[in-house]
N, C-alpha and C positions, 0 to 999 in steps of 0.2 A: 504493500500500500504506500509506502515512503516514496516507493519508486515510481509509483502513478502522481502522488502529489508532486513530485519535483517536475516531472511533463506539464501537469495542468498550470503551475508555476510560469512552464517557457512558452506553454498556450496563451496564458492572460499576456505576459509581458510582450510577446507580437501583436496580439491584438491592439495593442495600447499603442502601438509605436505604429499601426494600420491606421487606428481614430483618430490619430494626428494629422495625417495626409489629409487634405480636405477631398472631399468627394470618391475616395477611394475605398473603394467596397469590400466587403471581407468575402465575399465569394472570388473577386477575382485574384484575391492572394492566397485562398485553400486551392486551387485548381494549379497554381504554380509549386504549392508547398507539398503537395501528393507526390510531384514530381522529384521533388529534389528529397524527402524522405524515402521515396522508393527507389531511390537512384544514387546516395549517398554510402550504402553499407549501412542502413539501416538506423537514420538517425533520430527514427521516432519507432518504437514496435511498434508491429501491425496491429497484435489487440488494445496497443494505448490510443489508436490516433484514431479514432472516433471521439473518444474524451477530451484529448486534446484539441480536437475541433469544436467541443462542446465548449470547453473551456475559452477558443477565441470567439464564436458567436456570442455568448456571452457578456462577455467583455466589449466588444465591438457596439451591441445593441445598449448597452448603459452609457459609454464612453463618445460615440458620433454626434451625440448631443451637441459637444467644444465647437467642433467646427461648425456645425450647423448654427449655432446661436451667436456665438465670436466673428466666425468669416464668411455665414453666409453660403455655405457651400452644403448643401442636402442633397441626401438622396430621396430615392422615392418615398418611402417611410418617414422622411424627418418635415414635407414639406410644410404643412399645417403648422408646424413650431415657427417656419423664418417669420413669417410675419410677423407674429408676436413677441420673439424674439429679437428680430431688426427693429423693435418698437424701442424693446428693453436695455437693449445695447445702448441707442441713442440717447436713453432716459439714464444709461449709467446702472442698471437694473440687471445686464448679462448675466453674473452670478449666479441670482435670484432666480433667475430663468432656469438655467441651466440646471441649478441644485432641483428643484421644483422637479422639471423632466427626468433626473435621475432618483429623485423619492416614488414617482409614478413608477420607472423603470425595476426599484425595488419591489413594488407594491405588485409589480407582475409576477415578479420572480416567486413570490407566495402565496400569490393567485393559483400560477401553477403546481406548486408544492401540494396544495391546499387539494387542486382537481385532481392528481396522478393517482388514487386507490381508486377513483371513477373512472380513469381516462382507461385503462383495459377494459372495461365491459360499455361503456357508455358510445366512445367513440368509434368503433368498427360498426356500431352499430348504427347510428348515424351515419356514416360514408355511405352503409348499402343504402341508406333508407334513399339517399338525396343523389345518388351516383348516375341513376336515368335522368335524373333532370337539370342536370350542372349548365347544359347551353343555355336554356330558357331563363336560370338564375343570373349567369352571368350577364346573359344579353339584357338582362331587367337593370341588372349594376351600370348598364352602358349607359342606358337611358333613364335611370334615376339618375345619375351624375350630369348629361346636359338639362334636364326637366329641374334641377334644383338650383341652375343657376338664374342669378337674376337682377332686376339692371338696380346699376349703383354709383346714378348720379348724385349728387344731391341738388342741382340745380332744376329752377322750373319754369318751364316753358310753356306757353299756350299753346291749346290744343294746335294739332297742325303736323308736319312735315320733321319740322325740329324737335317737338317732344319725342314723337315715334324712332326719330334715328338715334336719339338720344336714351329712350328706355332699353334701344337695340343693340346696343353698343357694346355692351360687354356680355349679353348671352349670345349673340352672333360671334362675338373674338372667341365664347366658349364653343360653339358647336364647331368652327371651322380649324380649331386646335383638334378639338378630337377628332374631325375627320380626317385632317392633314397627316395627324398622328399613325392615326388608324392603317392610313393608308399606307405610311411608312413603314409600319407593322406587318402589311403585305410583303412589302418588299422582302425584309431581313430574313420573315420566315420562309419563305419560298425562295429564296435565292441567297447565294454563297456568296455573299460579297469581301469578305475576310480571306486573307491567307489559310491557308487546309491548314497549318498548324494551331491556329486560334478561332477558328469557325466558331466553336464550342462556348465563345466569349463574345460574338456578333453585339448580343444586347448592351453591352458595356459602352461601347464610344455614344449607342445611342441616348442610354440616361444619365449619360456626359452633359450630353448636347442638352435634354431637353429640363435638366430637372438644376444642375449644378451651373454650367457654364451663363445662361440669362442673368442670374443671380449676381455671378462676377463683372459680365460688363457693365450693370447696373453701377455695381460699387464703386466702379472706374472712372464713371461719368459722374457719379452724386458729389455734391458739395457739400452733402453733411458732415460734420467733424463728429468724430467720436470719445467725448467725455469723457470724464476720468470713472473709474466703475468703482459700486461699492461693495463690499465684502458682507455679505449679509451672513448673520450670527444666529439668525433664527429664519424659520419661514414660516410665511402666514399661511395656515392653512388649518384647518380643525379635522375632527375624525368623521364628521359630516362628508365635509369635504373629500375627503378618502376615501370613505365609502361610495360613493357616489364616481368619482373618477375612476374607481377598481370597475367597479360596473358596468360603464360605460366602454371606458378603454378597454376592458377582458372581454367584453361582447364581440367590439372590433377585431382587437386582435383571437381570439377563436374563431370568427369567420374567417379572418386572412390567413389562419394557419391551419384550418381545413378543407376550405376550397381551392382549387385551384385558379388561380392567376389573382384571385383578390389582393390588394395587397394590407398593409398597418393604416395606410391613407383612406385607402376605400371604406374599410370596415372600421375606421372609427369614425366618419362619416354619417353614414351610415348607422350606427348604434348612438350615436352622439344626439342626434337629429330625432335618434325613438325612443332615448330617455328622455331628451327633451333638456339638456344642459344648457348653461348659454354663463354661465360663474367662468371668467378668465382661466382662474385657478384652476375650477373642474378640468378645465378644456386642454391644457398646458398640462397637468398630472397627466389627465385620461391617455393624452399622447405617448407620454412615457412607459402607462402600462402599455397600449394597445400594441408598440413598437417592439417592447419585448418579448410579449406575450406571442406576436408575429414569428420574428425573428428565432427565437428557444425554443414555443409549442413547436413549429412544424419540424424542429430537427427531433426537439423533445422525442415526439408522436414516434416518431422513426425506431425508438428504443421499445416500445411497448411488444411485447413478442406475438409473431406470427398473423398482425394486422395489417401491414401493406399501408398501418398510416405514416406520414411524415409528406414534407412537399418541399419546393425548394432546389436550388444548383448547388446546395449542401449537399444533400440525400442523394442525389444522381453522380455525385462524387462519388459518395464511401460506399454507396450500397455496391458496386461491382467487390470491392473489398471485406466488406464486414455485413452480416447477418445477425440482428439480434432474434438470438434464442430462448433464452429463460430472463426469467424475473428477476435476478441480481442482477443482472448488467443494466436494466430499467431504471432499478435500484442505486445502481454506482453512476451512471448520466444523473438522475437526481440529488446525488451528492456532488458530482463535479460542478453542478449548476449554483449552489448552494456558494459553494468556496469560490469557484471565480467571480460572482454576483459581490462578494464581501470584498475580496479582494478591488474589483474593477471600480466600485462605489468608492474605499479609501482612496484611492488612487488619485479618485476622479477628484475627490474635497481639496487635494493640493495642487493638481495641475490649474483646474477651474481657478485657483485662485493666482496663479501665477498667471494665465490668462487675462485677469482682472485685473492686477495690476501693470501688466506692462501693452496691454493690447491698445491707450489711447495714447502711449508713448513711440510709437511706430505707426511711419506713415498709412496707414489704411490703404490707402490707395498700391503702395507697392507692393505692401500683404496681398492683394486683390490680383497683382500681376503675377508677383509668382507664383499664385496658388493658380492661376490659369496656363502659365508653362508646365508649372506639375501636370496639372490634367491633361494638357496638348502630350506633354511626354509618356504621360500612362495609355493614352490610346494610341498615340504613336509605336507603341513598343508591344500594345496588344494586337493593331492591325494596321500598318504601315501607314502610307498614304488615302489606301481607302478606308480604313480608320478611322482618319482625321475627316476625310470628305462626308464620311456620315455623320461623324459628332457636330458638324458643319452643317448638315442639314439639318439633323434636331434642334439644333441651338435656334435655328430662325423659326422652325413651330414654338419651340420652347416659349420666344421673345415674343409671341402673340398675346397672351395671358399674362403678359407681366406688364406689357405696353397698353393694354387696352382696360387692364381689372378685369379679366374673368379670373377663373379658380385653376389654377396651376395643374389640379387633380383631372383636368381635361385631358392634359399630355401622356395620361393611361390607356388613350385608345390604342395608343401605342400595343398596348398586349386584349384588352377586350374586344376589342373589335376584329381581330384575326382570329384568335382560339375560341370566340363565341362562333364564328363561323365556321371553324372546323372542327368544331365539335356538332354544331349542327348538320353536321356533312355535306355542306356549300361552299367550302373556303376554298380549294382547288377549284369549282367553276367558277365563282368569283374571281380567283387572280389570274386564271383563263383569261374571263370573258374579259379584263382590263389589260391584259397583255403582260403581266407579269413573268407568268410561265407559258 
């Protein structure tokens, strides 16, 4: 057992050093770390490195928080926090934020504790129940997502020509994101545009493009200065409040980490909207659990023996390598979740604060630039030239929804609107009949 703790130890301390990169995903550093652990003389065992993967997912979903609320830089799961977060930043308030998303983030992590003696009988059962119907689900998630958005002027105009472009204006910026999206989605999945050696990593430069890089040229252009932050010693929040954000955010994230393609955006959303929350606070924790509860359930799920649950470019890694069989190893993934979650949360209380102190002391603006050569150089190195050329095209669907105010969550037609089609068994004549394939 020593010798599992000291792996789950070198699990967390990558991940942490993953959360740091802005925009940098922890799927697209497990799929290079398979490689060089199976290709080293063995520098992780085979039966530890599922744990150890436990251990950096983990880590990664408490910890991406920093970049997400500090630079600005989200992935698909974090987006709902920028804005309220780029509020908090400018208010000096980053910390606050940050800590807040990581008490959520906790508050998952014991949500799930709390489900796993249900999660072997409850959820296989579930899967069969809903497994015929997953298109028609998801294609309703397409179309609750543009049907929810809605115009958000504040100015008013008589009736006429100008109100009407005016009410239209940011739910048209939202439907032609997600179709832009969507159609993008055609592309990647019906066509090899990647190098054979990284195919497998396609979706990467695209939620570069759509979800991280807008965000960056944003910051490049803004003239806002970024205040000095303060170190908050407490957080406001009661057991109300916790209550209520487990709820909400664990709703979400259980959807996103049983269905497929939902993701911690959608399904808190989604649950958010049908508990009926609208408390900052709430909304800022619930994100924290819903994200973890995303990210860990569905590897979690993967450990339950002989149910075929888990989902994720986690699972589609390990599972050619590793088979959970019996109930201790269920058992020992719930205890690696445990220690890295405590681990990745300490960690988080003194970088966060180093962030806080020195993040209005550096220019913003060149933070902004080299976090965008980072990016350019991760997809560069993931898929050369045409890599970049697609992170390039997502970036300008991306910059739709951020230029106009619709809801950034529009940019997931990117994966619903393809896999709702080909799971209805249309999506090959559809990228037919458009000249895809």
């Amino acid at each position: 057992m020593i010798e599992l703790l000291l792996y789950v130890i070198f699990g967390v301390l990558i991940a942490m050093f993953v959360s740091l990169i802005p925009a940098l995903h922890i799927y697209n550093v497990l799929g290079i770390f398979v490689l060089i652990a199976l290709g080293a003389g063995g520098l992780v065992p085979m039966e530890f490195l599922p744990y150890v993967f436990m251990a950096m997912v983990v880590t990664y979903a408490i910890m991406n928080t920093l970049t997400a609320v500090f630079l600005s830089a989200p992935d698909e799961s974090m987006i709902f926090v920028l804005m309220p977060g780029h509020k908090a930043l400018l208010r000096g308030r980053a910390y606050e934020v940050t800590m807040m998303t990581a008490a959520g983030s906790i508050m998952g992590i014991l949500l799930l504790l709390l489900l796993a003696p249900f999660a072997t009988s409850i959820l296989p059962a579930v899967r069969k129940l809903v497994s015929p119907h997953l298109h028609w689900i998801i294609g309703l998630m397409g179309v609750y997502i543009i049907m929810s958005e809605w115009p958000k002027t504040h100015e008013r105009y008589p009736p006429g020509w100008r109100k009407f472009l005016a009410a239209w204006r940011s739910p048209a910026a939202g439907l032609l994101t997600f179709l832009l999206s969507g159609f993008l989605g055609l592309i990647v999945f019906n066509k090899n545009i990647l190098p054979l050696g990284t195919s497998f990593q396609a979706l990467a430069p695209v939620f570069i493009g759509l979800f991280a890089v807008p965000s960056i040229i944003i910051n490049l252009f803004a003239k806002a200065k970024i205040p000095a932050q303060k170190i908050a010693y407490s957080l406001d929040f009661t057991p109300d409040i916790a209550v209520r954000s487990t709820i909400a955010g664990g709703l979400g994230g259980l959807m996103a980490a049983t269905f497929p393609i939902i993701t911690a955006g959608m399904g808190a959303l989604v649950a958010g909207q049908a508990t009926a929350q609208q408390d900052e606070r709430v909304f800022i924790m619930s994100q924290g659990v819903s994200k973890v509860v995303y990210y860990v359930g569905a590897f979690l799920f993967f450990f339950i023996p002989y149910s075929g649950l888990g989902k994720g470019g986690l699972v589609l890694i390990i599972s050619p390598f590793f088979r959970s069989l019996s109930i201790n190893q269920f058992i020992t993934a719930l205890a690696v979740m445990m220690i890295s979650a405590g681990l990745a949360f300490i960690a988080l209380t003194y970088i966060a604060k180093l962030f806080a102190i020195f993040i209005h002391k550096i220019n913003y603006k060149l933070i902004s630039a080299i976090t965008l050569v980072i990016l350019v150089s991760i997809v560069f190195v993931i898929g050369k030239m045409a890599g970049v050329f697609l992170m390039i095209v997502a970036t300008g669907i991306g910059l739709i929804p951020v230029l106009y105010g619709a809801r950034r969550l529009n940019c997931l037609g990117v994966l619903l609107l393809p896999i709702s089609l080909n799971m209805a068994g249309i999506g090959p004549k559809i990228a037919h009949f458009l000249g895809i394939i």
